[in-house]
C-alpha positions as CSV (number, residue, x, y, z in Angstrom):
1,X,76.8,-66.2,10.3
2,X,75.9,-70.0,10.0
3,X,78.5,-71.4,8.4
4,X,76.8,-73.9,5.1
5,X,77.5,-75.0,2.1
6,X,77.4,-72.4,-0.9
7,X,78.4,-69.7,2.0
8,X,81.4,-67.0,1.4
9,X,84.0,-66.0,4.2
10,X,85.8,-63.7,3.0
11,X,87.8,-65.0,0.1
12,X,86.9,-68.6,1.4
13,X,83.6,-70.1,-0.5
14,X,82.0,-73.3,1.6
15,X,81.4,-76.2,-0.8
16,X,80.1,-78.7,1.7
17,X,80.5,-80.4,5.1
18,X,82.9,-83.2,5.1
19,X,83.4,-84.3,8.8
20,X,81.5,-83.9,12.1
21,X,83.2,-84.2,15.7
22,X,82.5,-83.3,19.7
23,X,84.1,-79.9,18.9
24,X,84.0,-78.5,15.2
25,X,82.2,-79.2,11.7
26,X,84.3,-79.8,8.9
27,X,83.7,-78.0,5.7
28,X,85.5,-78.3,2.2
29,X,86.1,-74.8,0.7
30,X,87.9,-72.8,-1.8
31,X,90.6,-70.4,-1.5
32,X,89.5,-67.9,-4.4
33,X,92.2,-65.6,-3.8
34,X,95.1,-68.3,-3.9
35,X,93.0,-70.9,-5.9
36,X,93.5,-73.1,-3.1
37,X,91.2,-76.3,-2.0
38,X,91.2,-75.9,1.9
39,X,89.7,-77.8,4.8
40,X,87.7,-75.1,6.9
41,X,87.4,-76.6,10.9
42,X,84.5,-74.4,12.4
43,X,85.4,-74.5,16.4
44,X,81.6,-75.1,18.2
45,X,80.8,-72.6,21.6
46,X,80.0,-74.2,24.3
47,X,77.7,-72.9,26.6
48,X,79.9,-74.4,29.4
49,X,82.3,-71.8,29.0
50,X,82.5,-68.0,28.4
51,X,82.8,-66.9,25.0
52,X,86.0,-64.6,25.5
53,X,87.7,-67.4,27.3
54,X,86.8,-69.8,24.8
55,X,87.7,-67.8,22.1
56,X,91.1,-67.0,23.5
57,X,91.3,-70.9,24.0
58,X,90.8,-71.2,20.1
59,X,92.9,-68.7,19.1
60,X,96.1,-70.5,21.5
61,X,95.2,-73.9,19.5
62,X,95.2,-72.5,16.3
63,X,98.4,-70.4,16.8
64,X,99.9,-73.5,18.5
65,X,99.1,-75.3,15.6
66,X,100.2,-72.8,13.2
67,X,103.8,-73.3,14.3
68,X,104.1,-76.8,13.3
69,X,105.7,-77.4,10.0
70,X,106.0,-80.9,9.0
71,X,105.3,-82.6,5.7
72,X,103.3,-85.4,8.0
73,X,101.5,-82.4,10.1
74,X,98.2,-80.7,8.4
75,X,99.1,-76.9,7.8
76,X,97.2,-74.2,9.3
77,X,97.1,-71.0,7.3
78,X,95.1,-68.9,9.0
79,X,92.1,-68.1,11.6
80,X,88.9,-66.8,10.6
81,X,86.7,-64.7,13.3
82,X,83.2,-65.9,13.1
83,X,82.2,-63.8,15.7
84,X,79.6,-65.2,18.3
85,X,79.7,-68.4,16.5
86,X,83.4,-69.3,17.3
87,X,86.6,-69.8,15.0
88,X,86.7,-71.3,11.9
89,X,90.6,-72.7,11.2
90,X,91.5,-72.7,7.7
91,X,94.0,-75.7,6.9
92,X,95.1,-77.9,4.6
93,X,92.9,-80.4,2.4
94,X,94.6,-83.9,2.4
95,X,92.5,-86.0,-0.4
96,X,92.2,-89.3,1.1
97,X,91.1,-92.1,4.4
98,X,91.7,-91.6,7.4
99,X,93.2,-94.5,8.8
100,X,90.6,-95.3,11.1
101,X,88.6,-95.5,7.3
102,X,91.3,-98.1,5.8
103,X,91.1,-100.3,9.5
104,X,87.2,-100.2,9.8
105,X,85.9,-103.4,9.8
106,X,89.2,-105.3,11.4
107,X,91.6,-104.7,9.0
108,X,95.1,-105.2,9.1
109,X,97.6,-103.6,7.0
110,X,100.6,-104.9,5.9
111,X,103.7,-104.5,7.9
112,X,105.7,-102.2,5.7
113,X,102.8,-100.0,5.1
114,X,102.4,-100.2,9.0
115,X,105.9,-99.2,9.1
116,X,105.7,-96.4,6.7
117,X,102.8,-94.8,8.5
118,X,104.1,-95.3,11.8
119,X,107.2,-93.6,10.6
120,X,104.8,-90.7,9.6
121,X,103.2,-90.5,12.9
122,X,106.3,-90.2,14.8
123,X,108.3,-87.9,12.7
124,X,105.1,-85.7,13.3
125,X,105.2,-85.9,17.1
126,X,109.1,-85.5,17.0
127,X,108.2,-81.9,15.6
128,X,105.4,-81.0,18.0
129,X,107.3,-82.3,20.8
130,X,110.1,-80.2,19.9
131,X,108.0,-77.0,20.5
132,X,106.6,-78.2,23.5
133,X,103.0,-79.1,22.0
134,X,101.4,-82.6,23.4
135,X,98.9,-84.0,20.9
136,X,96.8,-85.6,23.6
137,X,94.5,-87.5,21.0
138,X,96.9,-89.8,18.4
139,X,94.2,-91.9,16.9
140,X,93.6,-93.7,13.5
141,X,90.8,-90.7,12.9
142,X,93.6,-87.9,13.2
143,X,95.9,-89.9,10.7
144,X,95.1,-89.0,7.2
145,X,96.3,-90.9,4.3
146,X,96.8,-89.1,1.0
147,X,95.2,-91.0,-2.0
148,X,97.2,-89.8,-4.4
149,X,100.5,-88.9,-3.4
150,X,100.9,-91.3,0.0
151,X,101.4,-88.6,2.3
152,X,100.8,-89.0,6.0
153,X,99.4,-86.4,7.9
154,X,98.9,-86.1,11.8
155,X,96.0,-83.7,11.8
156,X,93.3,-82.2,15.1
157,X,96.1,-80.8,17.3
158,X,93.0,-79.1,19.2
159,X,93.7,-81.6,21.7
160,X,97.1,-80.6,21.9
161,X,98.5,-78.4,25.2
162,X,101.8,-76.9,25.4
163,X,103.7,-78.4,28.2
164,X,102.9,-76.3,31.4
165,X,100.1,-74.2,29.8
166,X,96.7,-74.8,30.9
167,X,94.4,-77.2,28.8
168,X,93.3,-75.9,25.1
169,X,90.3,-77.9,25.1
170,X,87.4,-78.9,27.4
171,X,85.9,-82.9,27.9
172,X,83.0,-83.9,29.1
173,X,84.7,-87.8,28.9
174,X,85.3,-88.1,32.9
175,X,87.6,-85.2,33.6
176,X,90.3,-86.1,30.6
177,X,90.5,-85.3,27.0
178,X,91.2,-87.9,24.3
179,X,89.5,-91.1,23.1
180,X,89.3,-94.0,25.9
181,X,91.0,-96.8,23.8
182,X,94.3,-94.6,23.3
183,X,94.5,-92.7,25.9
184,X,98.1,-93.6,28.2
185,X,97.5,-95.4,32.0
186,X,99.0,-92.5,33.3
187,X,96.5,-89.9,32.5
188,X,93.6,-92.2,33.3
189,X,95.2,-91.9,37.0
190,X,95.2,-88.0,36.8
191,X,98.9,-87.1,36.1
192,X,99.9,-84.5,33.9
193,X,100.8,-85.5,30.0
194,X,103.9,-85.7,28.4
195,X,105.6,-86.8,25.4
196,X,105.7,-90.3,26.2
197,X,101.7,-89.8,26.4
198,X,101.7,-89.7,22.6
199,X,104.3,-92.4,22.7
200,X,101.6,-94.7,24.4
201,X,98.8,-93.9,21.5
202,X,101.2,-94.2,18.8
203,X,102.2,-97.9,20.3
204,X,97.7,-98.6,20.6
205,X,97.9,-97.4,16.8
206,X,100.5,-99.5,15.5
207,X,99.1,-102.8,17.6
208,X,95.8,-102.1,16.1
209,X,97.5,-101.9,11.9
210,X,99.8,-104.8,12.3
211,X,96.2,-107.0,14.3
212,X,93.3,-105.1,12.7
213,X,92.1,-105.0,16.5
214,X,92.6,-103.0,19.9
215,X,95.1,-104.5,22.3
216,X,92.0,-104.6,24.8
217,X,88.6,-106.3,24.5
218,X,86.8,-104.6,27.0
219,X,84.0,-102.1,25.3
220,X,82.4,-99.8,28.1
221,X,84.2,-97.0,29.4
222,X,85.0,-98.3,32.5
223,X,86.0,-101.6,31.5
224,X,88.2,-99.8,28.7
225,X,89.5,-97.8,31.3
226,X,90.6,-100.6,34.1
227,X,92.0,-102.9,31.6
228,X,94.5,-99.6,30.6
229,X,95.8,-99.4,33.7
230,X,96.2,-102.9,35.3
231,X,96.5,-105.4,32.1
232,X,99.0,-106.0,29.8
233,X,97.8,-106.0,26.1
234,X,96.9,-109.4,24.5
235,X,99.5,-110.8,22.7
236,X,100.8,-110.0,19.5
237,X,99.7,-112.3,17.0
238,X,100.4,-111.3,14.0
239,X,103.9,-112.5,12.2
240,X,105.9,-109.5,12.8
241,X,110.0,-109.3,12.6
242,X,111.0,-109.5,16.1
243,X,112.2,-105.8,16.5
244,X,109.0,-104.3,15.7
245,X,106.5,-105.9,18.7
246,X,109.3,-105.3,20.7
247,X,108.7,-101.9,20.2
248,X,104.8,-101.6,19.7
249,X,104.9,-103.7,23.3
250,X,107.5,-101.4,24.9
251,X,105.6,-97.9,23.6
252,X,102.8,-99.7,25.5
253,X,104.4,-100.1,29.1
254,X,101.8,-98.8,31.6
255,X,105.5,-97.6,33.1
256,X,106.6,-94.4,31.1
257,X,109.8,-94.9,31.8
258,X,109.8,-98.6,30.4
259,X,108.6,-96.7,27.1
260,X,111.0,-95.0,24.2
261,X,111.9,-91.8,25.6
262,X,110.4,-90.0,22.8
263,X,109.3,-90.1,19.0
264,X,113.1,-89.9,17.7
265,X,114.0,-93.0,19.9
266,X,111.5,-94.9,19.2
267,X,112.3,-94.2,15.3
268,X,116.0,-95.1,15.9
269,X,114.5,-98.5,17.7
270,X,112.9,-99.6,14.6
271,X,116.2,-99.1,12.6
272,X,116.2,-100.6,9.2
273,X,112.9,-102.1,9.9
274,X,110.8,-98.8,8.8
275,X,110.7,-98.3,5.0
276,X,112.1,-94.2,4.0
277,X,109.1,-91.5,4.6
């Protein structure tokens, strides 16, 4: 079945594509039998890999995914067999940017709205950490910003791995999954991820709100990619209280063990300076 708009899953009716990635097409649909606006993420084969063990890949994300409950993660509800054709993940709708729509063009956000939705991210990671999921792939794109009510949502755990499993998702991007600009020195040099991975892409995230830029010019892939591991990010220039570069600049230590020693900490490190979530 080719998934398209005006198409009917089950009780699922496709309205129309909203988002296109390496790995899935993103469709808008609608629950009819809950009355439910969903967001329907149809997983793409690849002819790499067998379709069983890709399949069985799909269904560890999703259920992986599935066990996070957050009010800053995306909810899964369920999995839909498309046969052939792969998965199709059935989640939650968040109305609204992603951030990496709000920062196009350079933009810089304000620091308590910086604050708020770096508060977001972490709480977020705090939850998947704590069942042993890695995101792998914290970006502005996998941040979406509700319009109306101002929720947060960490969304695309497809990236994710549990900690010790093998990897839930295959790259063709030089032997490592994520995007170059956020992805932590230490996976670059081939060592496993961890928490303080995500740590790493959260600091890249909050550098690039609070200076409506990367913390490194470089722009090929191999430039991107040295400057990761041997520089130190350019300096921070915009005016910031004190507490917080000292944190965006320590969750970007090519040293994990310089950086917060998880999401919690480096929540408690921002203290009074992050606004309620």
């Amino acid at each position: 079945m080719r998934i398209a708009p005006g198409i009917r899953l089950g009780d699922l009716e496709v309205i129309e594509e909203v988002g296109r990635g390496a790995f899935a097409t993103v469709f808008l649909a609608r629950d009819t039998l809950v009355d439910r606006t969903v967001a329907l993420k149809v997983m793409r084969m690849s002819p790499a890999i067998t379709t069983d063990v890709e399949r069985t890949l799909m269904l560890r994300e999703a259920r992986l995914a599935g066990k996070l409950i957050s009010p800053h993660i995306v909810v899964v509800y369920g999995v839909h067999d498309l046969g052939a054709r792969g998965l199709a993940v059935e989640m939650e709708y968040v109305e609204g940017p992603s951030l990496a729509d709000v920062l196009a063009g350079g933009r810089a956000l304000h620091v308590d709205e910086s604050l708020r939705i770096l508060r977001g991210v972490l709480n977020a990671l705090h939850i998947a950490h704590e069942h042993g999921i890695i995101h792998r792939d914290v970006k502005p794109g996998n941040i979406l910003l509700g319009e109306r009510d101002g929720a947060i949502k960490l969304t695309d755990f497809g990236l994710g791995r549990q900690i010790g499993e093998a990897s839930l998702s295959v790259s063709s991007l030089d032997g490592f999954l994520g995007t170059p600009n956020y992805v932590a020195p230490e996976v670059i040099e081939g060592a496993e991820p961890t928490p303080l991975t995500d740590i790493w892409s959260a600091g890249v995230v909050a550098y690039q709100m609070v200076e409506g830029r990367l913390p490194f010019s470089a722009t090929s892939l191999p430039e991107v990619l040295e400057a990761i591991t041997t520089e130190d990010p350019a300096p921070l220039e915009a005016p910031l209280p004190a507490g917080l570069a000292r944190v965006i600049l320590a969750a970007m230590s090519r040293d994990p063990a310089r950086r917060p020693q998880g999401a919690t900490r480096m929540l408690a490190s921002l203290g009074d300076l992050a606004p309620a979530s």
